[in-house]
LOBAKOL-612213 format. One record per residue (C-alpha): residue number from 1; residue in one letter; x, y, z. Coordinates in nm, 4 decimals. Example, Ala and Ser with C-alpha at 12.3 -4.5 7.8 and 13.67 -1.06 7.14 Angstrom:
// LOBAKOL-612213
{pos:1	code:A	px:1.2300	py:-0.4500	pz:0.7800}
{pos:2	code:S	px:1.3670	py:-0.1060	pz:0.7140}
***
This chain:
// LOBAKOL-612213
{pos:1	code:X	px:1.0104	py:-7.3858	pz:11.0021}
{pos:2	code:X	px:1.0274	py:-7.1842	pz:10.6798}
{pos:3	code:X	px:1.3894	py:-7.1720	pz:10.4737}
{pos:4	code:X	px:1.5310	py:-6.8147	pz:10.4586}
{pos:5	code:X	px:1.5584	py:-6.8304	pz:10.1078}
{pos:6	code:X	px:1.7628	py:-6.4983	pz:10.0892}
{pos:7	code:X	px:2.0061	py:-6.6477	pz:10.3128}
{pos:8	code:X	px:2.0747	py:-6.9525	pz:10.0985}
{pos:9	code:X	px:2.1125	py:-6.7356	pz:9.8035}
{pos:10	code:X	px:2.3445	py:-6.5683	pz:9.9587}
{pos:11	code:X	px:2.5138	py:-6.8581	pz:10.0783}
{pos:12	code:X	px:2.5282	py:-7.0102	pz:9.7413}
{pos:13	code:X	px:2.6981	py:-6.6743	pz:9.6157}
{pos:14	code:X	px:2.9767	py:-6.6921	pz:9.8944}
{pos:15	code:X	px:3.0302	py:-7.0390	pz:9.7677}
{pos:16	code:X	px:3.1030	py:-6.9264	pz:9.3657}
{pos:17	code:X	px:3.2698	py:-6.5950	pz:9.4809}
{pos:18	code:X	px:3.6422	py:-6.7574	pz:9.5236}
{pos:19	code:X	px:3.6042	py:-6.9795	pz:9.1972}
{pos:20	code:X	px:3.4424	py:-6.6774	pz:8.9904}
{pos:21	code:X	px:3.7680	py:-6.4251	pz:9.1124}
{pos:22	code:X	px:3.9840	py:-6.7775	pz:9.0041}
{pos:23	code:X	px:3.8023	py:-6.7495	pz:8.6675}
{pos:24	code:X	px:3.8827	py:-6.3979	pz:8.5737}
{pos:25	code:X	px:4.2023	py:-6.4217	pz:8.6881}
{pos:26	code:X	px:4.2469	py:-6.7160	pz:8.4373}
{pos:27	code:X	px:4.2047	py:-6.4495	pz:8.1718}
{pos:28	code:X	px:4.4602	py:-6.1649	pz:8.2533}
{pos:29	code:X	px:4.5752	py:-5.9522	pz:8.5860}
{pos:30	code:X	px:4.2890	py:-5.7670	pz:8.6957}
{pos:31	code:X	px:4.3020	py:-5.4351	pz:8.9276}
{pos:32	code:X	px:4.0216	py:-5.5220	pz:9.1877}
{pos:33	code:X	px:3.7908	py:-5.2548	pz:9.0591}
{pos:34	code:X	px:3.7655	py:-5.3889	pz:8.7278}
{pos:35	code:X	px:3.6882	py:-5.7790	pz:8.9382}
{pos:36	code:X	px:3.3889	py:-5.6016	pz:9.0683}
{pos:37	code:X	px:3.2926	py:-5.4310	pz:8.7506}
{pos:38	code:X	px:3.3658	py:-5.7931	pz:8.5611}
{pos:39	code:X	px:3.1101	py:-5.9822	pz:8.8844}
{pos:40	code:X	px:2.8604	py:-5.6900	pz:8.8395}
{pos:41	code:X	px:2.8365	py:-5.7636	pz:8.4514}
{pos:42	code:X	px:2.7780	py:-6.1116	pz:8.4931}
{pos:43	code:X	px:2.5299	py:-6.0543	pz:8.8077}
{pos:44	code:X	px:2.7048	py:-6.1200	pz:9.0908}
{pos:45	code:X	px:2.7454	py:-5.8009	pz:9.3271}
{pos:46	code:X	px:3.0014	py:-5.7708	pz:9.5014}
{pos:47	code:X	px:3.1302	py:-5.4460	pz:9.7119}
{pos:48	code:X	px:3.5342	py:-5.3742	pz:9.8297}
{pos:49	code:X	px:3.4491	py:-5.4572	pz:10.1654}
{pos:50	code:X	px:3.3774	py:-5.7812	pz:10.0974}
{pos:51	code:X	px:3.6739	py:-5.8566	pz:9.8087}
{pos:52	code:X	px:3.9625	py:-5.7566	pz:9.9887}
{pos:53	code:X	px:3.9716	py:-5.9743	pz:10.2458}
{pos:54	code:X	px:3.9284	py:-6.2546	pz:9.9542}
{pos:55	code:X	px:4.1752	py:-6.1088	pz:9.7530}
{pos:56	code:X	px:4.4244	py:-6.1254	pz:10.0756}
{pos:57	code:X	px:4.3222	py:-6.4946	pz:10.1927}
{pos:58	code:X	px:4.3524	py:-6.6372	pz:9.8283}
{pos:59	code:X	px:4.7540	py:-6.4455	pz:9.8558}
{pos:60	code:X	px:4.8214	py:-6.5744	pz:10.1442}
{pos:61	code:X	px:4.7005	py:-6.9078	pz:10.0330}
{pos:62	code:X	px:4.9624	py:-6.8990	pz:9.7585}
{pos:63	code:X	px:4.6723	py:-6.8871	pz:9.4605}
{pos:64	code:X	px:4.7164	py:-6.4965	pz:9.3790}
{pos:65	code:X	px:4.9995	py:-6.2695	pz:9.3625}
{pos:66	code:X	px:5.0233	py:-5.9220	pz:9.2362}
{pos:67	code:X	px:5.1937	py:-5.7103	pz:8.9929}
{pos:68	code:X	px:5.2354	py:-5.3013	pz:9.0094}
{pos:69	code:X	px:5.1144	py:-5.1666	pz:8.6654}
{pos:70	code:X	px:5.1568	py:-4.7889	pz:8.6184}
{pos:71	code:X	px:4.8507	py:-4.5904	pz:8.5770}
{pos:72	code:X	px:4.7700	py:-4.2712	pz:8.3840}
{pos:73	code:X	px:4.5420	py:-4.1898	pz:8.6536}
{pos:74	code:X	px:4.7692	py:-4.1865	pz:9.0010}
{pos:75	code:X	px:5.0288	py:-4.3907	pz:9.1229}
{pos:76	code:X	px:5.0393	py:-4.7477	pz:9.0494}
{pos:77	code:X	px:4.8090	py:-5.0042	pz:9.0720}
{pos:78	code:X	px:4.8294	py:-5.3504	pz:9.2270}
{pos:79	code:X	px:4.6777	py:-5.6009	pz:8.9735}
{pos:80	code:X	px:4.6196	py:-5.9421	pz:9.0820}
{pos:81	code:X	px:4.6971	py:-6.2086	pz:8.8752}
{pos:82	code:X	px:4.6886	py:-6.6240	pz:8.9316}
{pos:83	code:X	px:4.9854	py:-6.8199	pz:9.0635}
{pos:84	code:X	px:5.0998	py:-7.1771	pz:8.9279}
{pos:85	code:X	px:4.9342	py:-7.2967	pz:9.2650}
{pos:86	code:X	px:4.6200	py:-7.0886	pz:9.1729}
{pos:87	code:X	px:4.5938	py:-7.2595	pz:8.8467}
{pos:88	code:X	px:4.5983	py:-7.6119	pz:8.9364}
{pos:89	code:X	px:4.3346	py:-7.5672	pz:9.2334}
{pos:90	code:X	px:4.1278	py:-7.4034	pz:8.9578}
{pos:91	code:X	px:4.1878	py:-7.6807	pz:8.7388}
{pos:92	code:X	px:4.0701	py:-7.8473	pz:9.0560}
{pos:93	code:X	px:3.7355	py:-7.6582	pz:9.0958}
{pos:94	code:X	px:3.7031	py:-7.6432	pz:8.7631}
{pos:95	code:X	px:3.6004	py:-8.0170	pz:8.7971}
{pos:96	code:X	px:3.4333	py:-8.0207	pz:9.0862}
{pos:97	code:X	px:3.2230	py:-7.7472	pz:8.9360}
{pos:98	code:X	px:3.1218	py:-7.9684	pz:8.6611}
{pos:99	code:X	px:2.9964	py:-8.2256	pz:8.8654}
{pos:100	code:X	px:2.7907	py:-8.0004	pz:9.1059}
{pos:101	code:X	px:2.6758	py:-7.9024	pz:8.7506}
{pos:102	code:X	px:2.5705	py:-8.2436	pz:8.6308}
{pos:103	code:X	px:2.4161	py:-8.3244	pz:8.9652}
{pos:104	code:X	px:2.2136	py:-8.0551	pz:8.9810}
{pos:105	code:X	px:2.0939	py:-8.0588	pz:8.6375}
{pos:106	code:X	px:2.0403	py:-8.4588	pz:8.7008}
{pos:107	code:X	px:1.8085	py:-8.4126	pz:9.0000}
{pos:108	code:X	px:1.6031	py:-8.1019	pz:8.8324}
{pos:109	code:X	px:1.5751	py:-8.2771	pz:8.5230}
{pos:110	code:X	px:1.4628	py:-8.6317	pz:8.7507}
{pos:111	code:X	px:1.7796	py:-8.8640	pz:8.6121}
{pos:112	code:X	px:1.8771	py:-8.9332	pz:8.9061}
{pos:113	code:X	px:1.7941	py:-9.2984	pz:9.0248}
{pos:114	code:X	px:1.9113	py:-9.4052	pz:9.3903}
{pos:115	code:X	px:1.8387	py:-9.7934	pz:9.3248}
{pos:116	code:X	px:1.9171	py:-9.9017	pz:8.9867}
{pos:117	code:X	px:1.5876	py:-10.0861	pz:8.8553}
{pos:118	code:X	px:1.6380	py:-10.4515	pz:8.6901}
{pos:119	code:X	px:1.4111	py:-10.6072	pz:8.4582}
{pos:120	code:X	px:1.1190	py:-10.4297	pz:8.3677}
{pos:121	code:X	px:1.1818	py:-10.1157	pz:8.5889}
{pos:122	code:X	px:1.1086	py:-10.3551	pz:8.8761}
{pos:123	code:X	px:1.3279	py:-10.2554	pz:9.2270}
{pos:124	code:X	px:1.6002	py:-10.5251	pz:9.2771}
{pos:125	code:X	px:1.5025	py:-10.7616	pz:9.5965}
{pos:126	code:X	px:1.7522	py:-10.9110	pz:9.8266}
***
Protein backbone atom coordinates (compact mmCIF):
# COMPACT_ATOMS: atom_id res chain seq x y z
CA UNK A 1 0.00 0.00 0.00
CA UNK A 2 1.37 3.31 -1.29
CA UNK A 3 1.05 6.66 1.16
CA UNK A 4 -1.18 9.36 -0.44
CA UNK A 5 1.35 11.79 -0.08
CA UNK A 6 -1.04 14.71 -1.06
CA UNK A 7 -3.21 13.71 1.67
CA UNK A 8 -0.57 13.94 4.38
CA UNK A 9 0.43 17.25 3.12
CA UNK A 10 -2.63 18.29 3.49
CA UNK A 11 -3.02 16.87 6.74
CA UNK A 12 0.10 18.43 7.98
CA UNK A 13 -1.36 21.91 6.75
CA UNK A 14 -4.71 21.41 8.77
CA UNK A 15 -2.45 20.75 11.66
CA UNK A 16 -0.35 24.42 11.41
CA UNK A 17 -3.55 26.24 10.16
CA UNK A 18 -4.96 27.07 13.90
CA UNK A 19 -1.34 27.92 15.29
CA UNK A 20 -0.40 30.03 12.02
CA UNK A 21 -4.07 32.23 12.44
CA UNK A 22 -2.72 32.27 16.49
CA UNK A 23 0.54 33.72 15.08
CA UNK A 24 -0.78 36.60 13.12
CA UNK A 25 -3.09 37.39 15.48
CA UNK A 26 -0.11 37.79 17.95
CA UNK A 27 0.84 40.74 15.78
CA UNK A 28 -2.33 43.01 15.48
CA UNK A 29 -6.33 42.48 14.69
CA UNK A 30 -6.58 41.19 11.36
CA UNK A 31 -9.88 41.42 9.02
CA UNK A 32 -10.02 37.74 7.66
CA UNK A 33 -9.15 38.78 4.16
CA UNK A 34 -5.96 40.18 5.00
CA UNK A 35 -5.35 36.33 7.25
CA UNK A 36 -5.64 34.80 3.88
CA UNK A 37 -3.60 37.32 2.03
CA UNK A 38 -0.90 37.10 5.18
CA UNK A 39 -1.16 32.60 4.72
CA UNK A 40 -0.94 33.10 0.89
CA UNK A 41 2.39 35.21 1.32
CA UNK A 42 3.96 32.82 3.42
CA UNK A 43 2.60 29.69 1.24
CA UNK A 44 -0.05 28.36 2.88
CA UNK A 45 -3.46 28.64 0.82
CA UNK A 46 -6.15 28.97 2.35
CA UNK A 47 -9.83 29.91 0.87
CA UNK A 48 -13.03 31.62 3.13
CA UNK A 49 -14.71 28.47 3.09
CA UNK A 50 -12.37 26.88 4.94
CA UNK A 51 -11.35 29.99 7.58
CA UNK A 52 -14.57 30.81 8.83
CA UNK A 53 -15.51 28.00 10.42
CA UNK A 54 -11.86 28.28 12.19
CA UNK A 55 -12.26 31.69 12.88
CA UNK A 56 -15.80 30.75 14.67
CA UNK A 57 -14.47 27.50 16.61
CA UNK A 58 -11.27 29.38 17.91
CA UNK A 59 -14.34 32.30 19.30
CA UNK A 60 -16.21 30.04 20.65
CA UNK A 61 -13.26 28.43 22.24
CA UNK A 62 -12.57 31.70 24.03
CA UNK A 63 -8.99 32.24 21.98
CA UNK A 64 -10.39 35.05 19.48
CA UNK A 65 -12.71 37.83 19.80
CA UNK A 66 -13.49 40.61 17.48
CA UNK A 67 -13.50 44.24 17.17
CA UNK A 68 -15.71 46.47 14.50
CA UNK A 69 -13.18 48.85 12.74
CA UNK A 70 -14.78 51.35 10.32
CA UNK A 71 -13.87 51.05 6.77
CA UNK A 72 -13.51 53.58 3.94
CA UNK A 73 -14.75 50.99 1.73
CA UNK A 74 -18.45 49.86 3.23
CA UNK A 75 -19.70 49.34 6.48
CA UNK A 76 -17.57 48.04 9.14
CA UNK A 77 -15.42 45.35 9.40
CA UNK A 78 -15.08 42.62 12.01
CA UNK A 79 -11.31 42.23 12.81
CA UNK A 80 -10.26 39.42 14.85
CA UNK A 81 -7.90 39.84 17.34
CA UNK A 82 -6.37 37.26 20.27
CA UNK A 83 -7.91 36.91 23.72
CA UNK A 84 -5.83 36.58 27.11
CA UNK A 85 -6.96 32.81 26.78
CA UNK A 86 -5.68 32.86 23.11
CA UNK A 87 -2.36 34.03 24.21
CA UNK A 88 -1.43 31.63 26.77
CA UNK A 89 -2.52 28.47 24.58
CA UNK A 90 -0.22 30.09 22.01
CA UNK A 91 2.38 30.44 24.46
CA UNK A 92 1.38 26.82 24.80
CA UNK A 93 1.87 25.77 21.11
CA UNK A 94 4.42 27.92 20.83
CA UNK A 95 6.39 25.21 22.81
CA UNK A 96 5.10 22.37 21.64
CA UNK A 97 5.99 23.69 18.23
CA UNK A 98 9.54 23.86 19.17
CA UNK A 99 9.82 20.49 20.13
CA UNK A 100 8.03 18.96 17.04
CA UNK A 101 10.78 21.25 15.59
CA UNK A 102 13.74 19.74 17.34
CA UNK A 103 12.41 16.25 16.81
CA UNK A 104 12.06 16.48 13.46
CA UNK A 105 15.20 18.14 12.71
CA UNK A 106 16.83 15.36 15.22
CA UNK A 107 15.56 12.36 13.23
CA UNK A 108 16.38 14.02 9.60
CA UNK A 109 19.61 15.05 10.71
CA UNK A 110 20.11 11.09 12.46
CA UNK A 111 20.63 12.48 16.35
CA UNK A 112 18.30 10.66 17.48
CA UNK A 113 19.50 7.52 19.52
CA UNK A 114 16.72 5.13 21.05
CA UNK A 115 19.34 3.17 23.36
CA UNK A 116 21.94 5.30 24.73
CA UNK A 117 25.39 3.49 23.80
CA UNK A 118 28.03 2.98 26.81
CA UNK A 119 31.58 2.54 26.40
CA UNK A 120 32.88 2.53 23.11
CA UNK A 121 29.50 3.00 21.25
CA UNK A 122 28.83 -0.56 22.43
CA UNK A 123 24.70 -1.26 23.17
CA UNK A 124 24.22 -1.56 26.99
CA UNK A 125 23.43 -5.45 27.98
CA UNK A 126 21.18 -6.46 30.75
Amino acid sequence: MRMNVDNAKSQMRKGMLEYCIMLLLSEKAYYTSDIIKRLKEANLLVVEGTLYPLLTRLKNDGLLGYEWQESTQGPPRKYYVLTATGKETLEQLDTAWGELESTVHNLKEGQILLTPPTEEGAMPTE
